[in-house]
VEXKOL-709992 format. One record per residue: x, y negated, z negated of N, C-alpha, C in turn; residue in one letter. Coordinates in Angstrom, 1 decimal. Example, Ala and Ser with C-alpha at 12.3 -4.5 7.8 and 13.67 -1.06 7.14 Angstrom:
VEXKOL-709992
{r {13.2,5.7,-7.8},{12.3,4.5,-7.8},{13.2,3.3,-7.8},"A"}
{r {12.8,2.2,-7.1},{13.7,1.1,-7.1},{12.9,0.0,-7.9},"S"}
//
This chain:
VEXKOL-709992
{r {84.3,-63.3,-187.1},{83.2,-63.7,-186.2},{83.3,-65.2,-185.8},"X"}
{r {83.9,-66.1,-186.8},{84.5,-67.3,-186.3},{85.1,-67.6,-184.7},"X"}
{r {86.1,-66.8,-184.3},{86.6,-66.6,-183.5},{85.9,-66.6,-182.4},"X"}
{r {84.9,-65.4,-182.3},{83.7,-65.2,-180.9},{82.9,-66.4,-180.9},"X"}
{r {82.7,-67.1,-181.7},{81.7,-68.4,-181.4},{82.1,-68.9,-180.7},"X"}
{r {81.5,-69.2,-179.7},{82.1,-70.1,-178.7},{81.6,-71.5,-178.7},"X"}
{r {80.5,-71.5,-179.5},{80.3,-73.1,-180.1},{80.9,-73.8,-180.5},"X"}
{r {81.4,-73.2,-181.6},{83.0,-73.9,-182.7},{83.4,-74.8,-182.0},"X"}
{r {83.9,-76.0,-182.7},{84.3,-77.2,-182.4},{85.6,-76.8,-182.0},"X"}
{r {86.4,-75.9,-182.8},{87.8,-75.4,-182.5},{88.0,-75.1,-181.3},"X"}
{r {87.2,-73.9,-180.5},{87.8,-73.4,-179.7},{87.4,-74.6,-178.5},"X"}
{r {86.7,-75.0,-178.4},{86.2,-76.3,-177.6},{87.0,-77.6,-177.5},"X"}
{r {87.8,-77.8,-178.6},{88.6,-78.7,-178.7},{90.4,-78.1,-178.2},"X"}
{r {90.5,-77.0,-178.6},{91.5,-76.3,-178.3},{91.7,-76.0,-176.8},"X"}
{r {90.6,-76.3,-176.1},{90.7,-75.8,-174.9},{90.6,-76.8,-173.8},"X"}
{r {89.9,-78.4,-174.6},{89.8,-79.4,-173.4},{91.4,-80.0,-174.2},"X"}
{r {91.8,-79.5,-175.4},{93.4,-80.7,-175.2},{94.7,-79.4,-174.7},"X"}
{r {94.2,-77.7,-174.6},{95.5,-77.6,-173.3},{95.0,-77.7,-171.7},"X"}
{r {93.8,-78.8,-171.5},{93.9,-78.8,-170.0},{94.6,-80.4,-170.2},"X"}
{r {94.4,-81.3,-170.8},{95.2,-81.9,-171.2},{96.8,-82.1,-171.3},"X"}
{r {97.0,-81.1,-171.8},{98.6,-81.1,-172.1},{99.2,-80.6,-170.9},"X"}
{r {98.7,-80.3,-169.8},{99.3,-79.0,-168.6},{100.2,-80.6,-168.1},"X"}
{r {101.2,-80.2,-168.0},{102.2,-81.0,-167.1},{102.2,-81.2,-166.3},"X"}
{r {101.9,-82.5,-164.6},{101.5,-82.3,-163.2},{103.2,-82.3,-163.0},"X"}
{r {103.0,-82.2,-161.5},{104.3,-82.6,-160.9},{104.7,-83.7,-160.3},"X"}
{r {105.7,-84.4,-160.4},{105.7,-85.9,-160.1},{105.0,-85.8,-158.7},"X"}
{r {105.3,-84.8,-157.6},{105.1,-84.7,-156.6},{103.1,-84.8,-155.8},"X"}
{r {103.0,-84.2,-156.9},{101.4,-84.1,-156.9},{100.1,-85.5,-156.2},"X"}
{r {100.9,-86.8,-156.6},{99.9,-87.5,-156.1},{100.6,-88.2,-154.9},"X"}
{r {101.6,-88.0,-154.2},{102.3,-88.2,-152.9},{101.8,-86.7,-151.8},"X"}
{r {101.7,-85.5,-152.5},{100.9,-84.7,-151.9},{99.5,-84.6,-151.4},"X"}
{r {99.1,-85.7,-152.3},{98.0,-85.3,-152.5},{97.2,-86.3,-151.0},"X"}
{r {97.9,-87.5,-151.7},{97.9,-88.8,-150.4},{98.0,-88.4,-149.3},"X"}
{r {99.2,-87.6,-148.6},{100.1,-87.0,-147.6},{98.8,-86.0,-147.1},"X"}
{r {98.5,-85.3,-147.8},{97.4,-84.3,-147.4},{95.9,-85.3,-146.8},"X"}
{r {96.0,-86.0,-147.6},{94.0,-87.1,-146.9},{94.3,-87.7,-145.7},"X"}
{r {96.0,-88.2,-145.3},{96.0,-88.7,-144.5},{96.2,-87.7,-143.3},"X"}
{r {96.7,-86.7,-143.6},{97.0,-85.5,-142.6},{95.3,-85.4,-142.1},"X"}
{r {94.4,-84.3,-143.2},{92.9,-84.8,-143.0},{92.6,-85.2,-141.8},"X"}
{r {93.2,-86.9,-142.6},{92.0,-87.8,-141.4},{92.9,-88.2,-140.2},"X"}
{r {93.4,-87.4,-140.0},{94.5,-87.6,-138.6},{94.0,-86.5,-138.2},"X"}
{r {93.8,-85.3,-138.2},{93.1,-84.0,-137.5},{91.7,-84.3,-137.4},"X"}
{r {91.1,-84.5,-137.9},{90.1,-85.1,-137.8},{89.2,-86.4,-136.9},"X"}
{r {90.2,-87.1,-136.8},{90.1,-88.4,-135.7},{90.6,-87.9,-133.9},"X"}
{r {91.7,-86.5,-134.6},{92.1,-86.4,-132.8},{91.0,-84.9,-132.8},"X"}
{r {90.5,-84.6,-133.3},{89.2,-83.9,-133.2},{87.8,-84.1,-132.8},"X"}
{r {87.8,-85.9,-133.2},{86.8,-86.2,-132.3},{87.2,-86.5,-131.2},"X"}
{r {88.3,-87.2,-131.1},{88.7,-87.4,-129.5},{88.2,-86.6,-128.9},"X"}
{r {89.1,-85.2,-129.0},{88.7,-84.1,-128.0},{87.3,-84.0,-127.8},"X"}
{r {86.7,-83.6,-128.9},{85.6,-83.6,-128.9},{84.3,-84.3,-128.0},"X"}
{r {85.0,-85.7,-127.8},{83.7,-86.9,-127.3},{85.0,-86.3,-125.9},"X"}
{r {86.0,-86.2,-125.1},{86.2,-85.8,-124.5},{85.9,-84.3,-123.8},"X"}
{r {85.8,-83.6,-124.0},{85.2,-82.4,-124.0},{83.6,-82.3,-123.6},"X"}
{r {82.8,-83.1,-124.2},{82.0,-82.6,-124.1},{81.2,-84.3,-123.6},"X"}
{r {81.8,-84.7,-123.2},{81.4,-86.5,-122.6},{80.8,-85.9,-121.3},"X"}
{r {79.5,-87.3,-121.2},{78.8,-86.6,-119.6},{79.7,-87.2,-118.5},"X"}
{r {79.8,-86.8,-117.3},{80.4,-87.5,-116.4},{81.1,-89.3,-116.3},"X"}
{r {81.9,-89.5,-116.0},{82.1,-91.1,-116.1},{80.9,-92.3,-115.5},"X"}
{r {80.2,-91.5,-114.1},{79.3,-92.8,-113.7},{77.9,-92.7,-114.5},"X"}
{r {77.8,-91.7,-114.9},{76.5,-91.3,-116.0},{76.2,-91.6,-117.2},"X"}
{r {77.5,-92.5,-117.8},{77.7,-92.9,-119.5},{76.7,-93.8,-119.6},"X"}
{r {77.4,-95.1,-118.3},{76.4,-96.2,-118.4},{75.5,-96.5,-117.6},"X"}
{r {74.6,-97.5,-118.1},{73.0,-97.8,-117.1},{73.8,-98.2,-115.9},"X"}
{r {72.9,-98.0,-114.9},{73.4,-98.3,-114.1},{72.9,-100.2,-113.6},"X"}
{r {73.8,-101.1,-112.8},{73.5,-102.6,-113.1},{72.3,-102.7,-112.1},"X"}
{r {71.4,-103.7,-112.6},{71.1,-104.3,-111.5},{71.7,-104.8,-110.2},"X"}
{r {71.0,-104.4,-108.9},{71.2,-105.3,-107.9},{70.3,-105.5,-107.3},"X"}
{r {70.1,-106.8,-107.4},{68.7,-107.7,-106.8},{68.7,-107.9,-105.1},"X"}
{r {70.3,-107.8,-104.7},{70.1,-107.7,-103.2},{70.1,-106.4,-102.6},"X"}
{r {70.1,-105.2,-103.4},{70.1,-104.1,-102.9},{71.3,-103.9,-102.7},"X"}
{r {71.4,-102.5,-102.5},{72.3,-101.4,-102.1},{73.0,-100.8,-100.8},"X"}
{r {74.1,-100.2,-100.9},{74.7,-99.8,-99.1},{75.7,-98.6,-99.8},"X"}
{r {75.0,-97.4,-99.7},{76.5,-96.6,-100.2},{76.3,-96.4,-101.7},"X"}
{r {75.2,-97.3,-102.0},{75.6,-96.6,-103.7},{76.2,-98.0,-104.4},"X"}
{r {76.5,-98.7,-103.2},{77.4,-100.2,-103.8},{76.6,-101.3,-103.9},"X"}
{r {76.4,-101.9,-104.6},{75.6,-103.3,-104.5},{75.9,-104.3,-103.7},"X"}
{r {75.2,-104.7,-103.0},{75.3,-105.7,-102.4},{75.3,-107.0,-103.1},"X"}
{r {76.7,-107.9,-102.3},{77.1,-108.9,-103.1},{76.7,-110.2,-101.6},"X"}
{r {76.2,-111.2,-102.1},{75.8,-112.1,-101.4},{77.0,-113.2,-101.6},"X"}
{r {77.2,-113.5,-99.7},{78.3,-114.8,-99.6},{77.4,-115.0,-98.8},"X"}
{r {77.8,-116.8,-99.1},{77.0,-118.0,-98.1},{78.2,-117.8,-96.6},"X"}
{r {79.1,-117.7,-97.3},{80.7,-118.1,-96.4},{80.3,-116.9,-95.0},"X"}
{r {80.2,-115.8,-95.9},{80.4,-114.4,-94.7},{79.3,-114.4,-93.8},"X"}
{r {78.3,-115.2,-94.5},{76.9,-114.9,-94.0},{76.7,-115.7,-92.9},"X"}
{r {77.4,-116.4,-92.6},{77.5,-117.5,-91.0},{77.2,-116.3,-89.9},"X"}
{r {78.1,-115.0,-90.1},{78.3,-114.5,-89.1},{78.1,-113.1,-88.9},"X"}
{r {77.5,-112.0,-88.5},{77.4,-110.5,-88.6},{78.2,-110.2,-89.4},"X"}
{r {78.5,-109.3,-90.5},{78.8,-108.2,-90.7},{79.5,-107.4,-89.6},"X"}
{r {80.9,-107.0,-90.0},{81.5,-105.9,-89.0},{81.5,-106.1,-87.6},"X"}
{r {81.7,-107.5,-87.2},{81.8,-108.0,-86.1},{83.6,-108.2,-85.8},"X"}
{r {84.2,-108.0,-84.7},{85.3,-108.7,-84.1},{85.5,-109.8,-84.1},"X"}
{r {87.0,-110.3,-84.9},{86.8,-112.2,-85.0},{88.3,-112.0,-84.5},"X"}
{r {88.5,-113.7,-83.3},{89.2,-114.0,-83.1},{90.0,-114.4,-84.2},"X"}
{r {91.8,-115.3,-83.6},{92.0,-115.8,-84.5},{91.6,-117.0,-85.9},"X"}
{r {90.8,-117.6,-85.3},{90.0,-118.7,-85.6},{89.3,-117.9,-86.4},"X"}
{r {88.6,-116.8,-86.8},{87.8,-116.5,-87.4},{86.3,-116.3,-87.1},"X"}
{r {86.2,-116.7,-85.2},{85.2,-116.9,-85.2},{84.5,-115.3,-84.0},"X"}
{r {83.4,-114.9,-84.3},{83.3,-113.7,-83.6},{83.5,-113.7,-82.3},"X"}
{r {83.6,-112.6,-82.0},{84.1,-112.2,-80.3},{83.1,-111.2,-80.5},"X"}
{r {82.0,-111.3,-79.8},{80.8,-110.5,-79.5},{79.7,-110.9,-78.5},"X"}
{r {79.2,-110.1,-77.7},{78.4,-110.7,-76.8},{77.0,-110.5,-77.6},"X"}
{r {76.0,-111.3,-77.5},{74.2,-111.0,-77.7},{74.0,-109.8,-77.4},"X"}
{r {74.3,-108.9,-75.9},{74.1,-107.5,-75.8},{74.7,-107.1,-77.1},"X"}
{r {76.2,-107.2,-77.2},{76.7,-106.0,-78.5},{75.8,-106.6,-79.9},"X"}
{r {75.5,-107.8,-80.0},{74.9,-108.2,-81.6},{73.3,-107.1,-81.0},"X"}
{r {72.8,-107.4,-80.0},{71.4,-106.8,-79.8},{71.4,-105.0,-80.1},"X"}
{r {72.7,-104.6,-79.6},{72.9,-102.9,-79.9},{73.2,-102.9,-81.1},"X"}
{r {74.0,-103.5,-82.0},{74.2,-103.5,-83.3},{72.3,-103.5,-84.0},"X"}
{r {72.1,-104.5,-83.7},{70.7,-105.1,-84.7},{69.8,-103.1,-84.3},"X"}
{r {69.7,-102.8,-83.0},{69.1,-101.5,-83.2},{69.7,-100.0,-83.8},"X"}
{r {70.8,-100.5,-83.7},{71.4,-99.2,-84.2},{71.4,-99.3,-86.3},"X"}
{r {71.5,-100.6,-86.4},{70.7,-100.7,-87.4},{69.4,-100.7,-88.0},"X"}
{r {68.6,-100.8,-87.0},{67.4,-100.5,-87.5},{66.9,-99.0,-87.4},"X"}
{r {67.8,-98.5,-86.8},{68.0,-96.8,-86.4},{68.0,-96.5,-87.6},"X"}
{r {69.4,-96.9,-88.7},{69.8,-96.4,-89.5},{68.7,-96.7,-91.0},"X"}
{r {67.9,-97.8,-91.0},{67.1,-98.4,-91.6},{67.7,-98.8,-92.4},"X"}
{r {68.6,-100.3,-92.1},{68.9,-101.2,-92.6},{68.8,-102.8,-91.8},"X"}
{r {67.2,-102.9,-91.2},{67.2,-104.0,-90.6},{65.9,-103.9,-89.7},"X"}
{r {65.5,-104.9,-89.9},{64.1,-105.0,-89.1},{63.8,-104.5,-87.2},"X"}
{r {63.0,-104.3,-86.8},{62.8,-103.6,-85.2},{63.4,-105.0,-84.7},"X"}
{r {64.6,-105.2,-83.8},{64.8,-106.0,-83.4},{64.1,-106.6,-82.0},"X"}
{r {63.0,-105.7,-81.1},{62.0,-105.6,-80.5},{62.8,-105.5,-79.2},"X"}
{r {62.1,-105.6,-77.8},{62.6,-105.1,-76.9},{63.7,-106.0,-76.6},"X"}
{r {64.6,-105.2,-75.6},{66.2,-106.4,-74.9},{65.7,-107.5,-74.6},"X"}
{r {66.1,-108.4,-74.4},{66.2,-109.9,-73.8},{66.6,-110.1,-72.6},"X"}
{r {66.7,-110.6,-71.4},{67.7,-111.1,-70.6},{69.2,-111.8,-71.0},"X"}
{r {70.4,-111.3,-71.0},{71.2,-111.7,-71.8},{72.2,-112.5,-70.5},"X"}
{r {71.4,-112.7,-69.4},{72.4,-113.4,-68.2},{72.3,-114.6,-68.2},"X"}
{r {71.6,-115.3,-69.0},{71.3,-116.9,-68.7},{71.7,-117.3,-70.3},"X"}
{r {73.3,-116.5,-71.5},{73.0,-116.8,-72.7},{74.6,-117.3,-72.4},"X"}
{r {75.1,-118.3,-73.0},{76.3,-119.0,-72.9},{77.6,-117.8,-73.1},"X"}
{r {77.4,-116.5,-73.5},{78.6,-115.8,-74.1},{78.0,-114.3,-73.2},"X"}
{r {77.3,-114.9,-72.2},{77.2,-113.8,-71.0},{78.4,-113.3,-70.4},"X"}
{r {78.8,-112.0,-70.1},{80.2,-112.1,-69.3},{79.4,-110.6,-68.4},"X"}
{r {79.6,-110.8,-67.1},{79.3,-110.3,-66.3},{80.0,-108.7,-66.4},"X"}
{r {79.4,-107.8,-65.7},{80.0,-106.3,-65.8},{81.4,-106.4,-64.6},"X"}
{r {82.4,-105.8,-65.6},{83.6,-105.4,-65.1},{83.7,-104.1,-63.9},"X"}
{r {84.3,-104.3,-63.0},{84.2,-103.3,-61.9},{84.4,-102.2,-62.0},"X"}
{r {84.8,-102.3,-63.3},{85.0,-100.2,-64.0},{83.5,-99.9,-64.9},"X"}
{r {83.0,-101.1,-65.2},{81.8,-100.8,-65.8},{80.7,-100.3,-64.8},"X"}
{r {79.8,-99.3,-65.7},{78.6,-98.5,-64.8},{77.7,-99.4,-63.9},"X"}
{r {77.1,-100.1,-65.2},{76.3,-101.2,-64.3},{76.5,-102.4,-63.1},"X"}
{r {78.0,-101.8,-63.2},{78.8,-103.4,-62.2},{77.6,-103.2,-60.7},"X"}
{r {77.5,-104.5,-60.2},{76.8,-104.4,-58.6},{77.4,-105.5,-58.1},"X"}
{r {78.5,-104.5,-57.3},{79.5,-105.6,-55.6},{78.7,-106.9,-55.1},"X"}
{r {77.1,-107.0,-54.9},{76.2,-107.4,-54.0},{75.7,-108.6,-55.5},"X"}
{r {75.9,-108.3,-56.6},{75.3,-109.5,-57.5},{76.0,-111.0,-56.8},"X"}
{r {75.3,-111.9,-57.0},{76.1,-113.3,-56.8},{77.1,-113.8,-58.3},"X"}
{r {77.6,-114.3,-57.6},{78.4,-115.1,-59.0},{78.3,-115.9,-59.6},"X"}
{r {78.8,-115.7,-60.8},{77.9,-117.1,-61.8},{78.1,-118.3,-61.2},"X"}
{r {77.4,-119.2,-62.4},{77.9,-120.5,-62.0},{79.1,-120.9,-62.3},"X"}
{r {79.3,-121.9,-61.6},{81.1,-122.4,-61.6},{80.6,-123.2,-63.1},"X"}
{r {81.5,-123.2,-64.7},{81.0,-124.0,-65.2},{82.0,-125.5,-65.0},"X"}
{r {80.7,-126.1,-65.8},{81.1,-127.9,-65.7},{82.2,-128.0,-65.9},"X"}
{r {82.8,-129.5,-65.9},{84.0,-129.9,-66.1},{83.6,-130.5,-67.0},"X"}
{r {85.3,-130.6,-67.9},{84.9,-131.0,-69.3},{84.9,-133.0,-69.2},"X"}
{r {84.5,-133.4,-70.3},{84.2,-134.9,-69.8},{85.2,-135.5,-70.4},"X"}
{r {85.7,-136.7,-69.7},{87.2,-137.2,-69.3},{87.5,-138.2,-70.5},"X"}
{r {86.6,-138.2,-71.5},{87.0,-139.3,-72.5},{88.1,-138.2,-73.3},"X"}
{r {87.2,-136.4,-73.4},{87.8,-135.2,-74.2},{89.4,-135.2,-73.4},"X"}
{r {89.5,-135.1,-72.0},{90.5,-134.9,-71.6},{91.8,-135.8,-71.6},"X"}
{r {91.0,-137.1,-71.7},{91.9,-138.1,-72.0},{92.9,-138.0,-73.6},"X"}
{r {92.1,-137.2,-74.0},{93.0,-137.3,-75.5},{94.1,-136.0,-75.8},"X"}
{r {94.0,-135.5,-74.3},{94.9,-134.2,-74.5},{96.1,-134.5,-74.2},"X"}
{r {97.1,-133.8,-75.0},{98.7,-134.4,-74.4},{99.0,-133.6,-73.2},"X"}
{r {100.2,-134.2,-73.1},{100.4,-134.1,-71.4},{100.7,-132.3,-71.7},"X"}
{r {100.5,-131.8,-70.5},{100.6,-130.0,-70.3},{100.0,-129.3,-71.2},"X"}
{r {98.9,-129.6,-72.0},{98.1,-128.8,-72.5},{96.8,-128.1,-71.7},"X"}
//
């Protein structure tokens, strides 16, 4: 009856010194290592996929910034003092400087306000008495055979001329 007791100091002692005595294998704790690091390497490219898979669109992640001068397209508008001299999407000579008549800045300003990006630029002007007037070309609609011709302009003043080299 000794035997079936499972109280006994004996069988209790007999049983935690052969878990004790079991021999490992030298290999066992290089296995063991080799395996946590495998783990956490399936694991790490599991979340990858994971936060890729299932990530919201790219322009959606983040807030979107402030822009205090507003918008064109979705793009913010970036303020230059430099650009600001002169229209936006205007024709520039070499010099940099526009090549545009008042008429074309005046159809620009309504076709912009068309688009609602610019105040009612209010009715046309007379644009024949503005220094960057150029009369209609004889292929243009408006041309009239019977208009007079501008004025002859001035001559330039002879202190400016005096300082020009010869044949310019």
């Amino acid at each position: 009856l000794k035997c079936l007791d499972r109280a006994s100091p004996r069988v209790g002692q007999r049983g935690a010194m052969e878990r004790t005595e079991r021999r490992r294998s030298p290999l066992a704790p290089f296995l063991a290592a080799s395996g946590c690091v495998a783990l956490v390497a399936v694991l790490c490219k599991g979340l990858d996929y994971w936060q890729e898979a299932f990530a919201p669109p790219p322009g959606a992640r983040r807030k979107r910034a402030a822009a205090p001068y507003g918008r064109i397209g979705g793009r913010p508008i970036i303020p230059n003092p430099e650009a600001e001299k002169f229209p936006a999407g205007v024709p520039r000579d070499e010099d940099g400087f526009p090549v545009i008549t008042l008429r074309e800045q005046y159809e620009t300003n309504v076709t912009m306000y068309v688009e609602g990006l610019g105040p009612f630029p209010g009715p046309p002007p007379d644009f024949s008495g503005d220094w960057d007037y150029i009369p209609p070309d004889p292929e243009d609609e408006d041309f009239d055979p019977d208009a007079p011709l501008p004025p002859v302009p001035p001559d330039p003043p002879q202190e400016l001329m005096a300082l020009q080299p010869d044949g310019a």
